[in-house]
C-alpha positions as CSV (number, residue, x, y, z in Angstrom):
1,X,-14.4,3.1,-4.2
2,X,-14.5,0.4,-2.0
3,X,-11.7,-1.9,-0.5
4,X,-11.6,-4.3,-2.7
5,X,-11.9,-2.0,-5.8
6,X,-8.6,0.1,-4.9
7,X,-6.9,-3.4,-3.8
8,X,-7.4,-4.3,-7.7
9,X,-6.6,-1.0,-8.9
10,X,-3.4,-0.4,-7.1
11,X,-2.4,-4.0,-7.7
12,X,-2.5,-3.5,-11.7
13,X,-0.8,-0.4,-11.5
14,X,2.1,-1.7,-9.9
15,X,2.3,-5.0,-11.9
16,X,2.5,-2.6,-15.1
17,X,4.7,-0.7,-13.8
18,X,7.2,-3.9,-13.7
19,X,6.6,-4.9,-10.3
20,X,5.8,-8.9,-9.6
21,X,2.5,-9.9,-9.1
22,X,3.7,-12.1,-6.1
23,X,5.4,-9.5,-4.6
24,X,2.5,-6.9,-4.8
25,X,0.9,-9.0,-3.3
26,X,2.9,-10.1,-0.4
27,X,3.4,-6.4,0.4
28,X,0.1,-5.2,0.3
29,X,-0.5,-8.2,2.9
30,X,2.2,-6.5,5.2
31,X,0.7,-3.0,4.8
32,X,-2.9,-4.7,5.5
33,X,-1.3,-6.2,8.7
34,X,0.6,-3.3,10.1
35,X,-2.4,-0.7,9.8
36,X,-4.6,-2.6,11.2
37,X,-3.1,-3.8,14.1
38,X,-5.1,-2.8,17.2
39,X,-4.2,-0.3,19.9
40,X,-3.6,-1.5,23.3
41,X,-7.0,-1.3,24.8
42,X,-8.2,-2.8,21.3
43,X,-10.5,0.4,20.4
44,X,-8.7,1.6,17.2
45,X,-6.8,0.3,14.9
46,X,-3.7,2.0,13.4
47,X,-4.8,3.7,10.9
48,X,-7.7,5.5,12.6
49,X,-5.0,7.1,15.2
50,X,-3.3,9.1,11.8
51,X,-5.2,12.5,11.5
52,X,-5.2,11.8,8.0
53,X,-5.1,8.6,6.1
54,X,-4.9,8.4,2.2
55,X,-5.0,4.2,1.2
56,X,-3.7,5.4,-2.3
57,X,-0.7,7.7,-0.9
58,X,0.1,5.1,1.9
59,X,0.2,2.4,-0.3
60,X,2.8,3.9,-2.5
61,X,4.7,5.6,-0.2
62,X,5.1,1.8,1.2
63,X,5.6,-0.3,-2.1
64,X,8.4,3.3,-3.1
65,X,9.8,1.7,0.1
66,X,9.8,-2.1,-0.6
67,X,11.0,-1.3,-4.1
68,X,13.9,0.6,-2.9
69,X,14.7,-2.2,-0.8
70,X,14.1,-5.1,-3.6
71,X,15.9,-2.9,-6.5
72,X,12.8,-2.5,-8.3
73,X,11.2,1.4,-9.3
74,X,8.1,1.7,-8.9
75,X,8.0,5.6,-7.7
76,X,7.7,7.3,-11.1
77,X,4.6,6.2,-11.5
78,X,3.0,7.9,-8.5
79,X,2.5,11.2,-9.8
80,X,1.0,10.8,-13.0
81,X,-2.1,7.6,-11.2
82,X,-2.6,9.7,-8.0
């Protein structure tokens, strides 16, 4: 699948599992933003540095973490859509 494809994907799983849309959003903005950011001498960006790098498990490992922080649950869903 492509970017934009698991973007969608991950989006509507999260908005049926209760989560605003607004907020999904927002927070895969933030993700986007923080592995991306470039190293120092510009030649990777964060995500290439990992020795592995699953979008799917990153991505709910950090909404688990927003939700915890927001009050919302999200986390039971991960198993059973991985």
């Amino acid at each position: 699948k492509g970017g934009k494809e698991i973007k969608d994907s991950m989006l509507s799983i999260f908005v049926k599992a209760g989560a605003d849309e607004k907020t999904v959003r927002a927070e895969f903005r933030k993700f986007w933003l923080y592995w991306t950011e470039p190293n120092k001498s510009g030649t990777k960006q964060r995500w290439e540095l990992e020795r592995t790098f699953d979008i799917k498990r990153r991505l709910y490992t950090w909404m688990d973490r927003a939700g915890k922080f927001a009050g919302s649950r999200v986390d039971k869903y991960r198993v059973a859509t991985i």
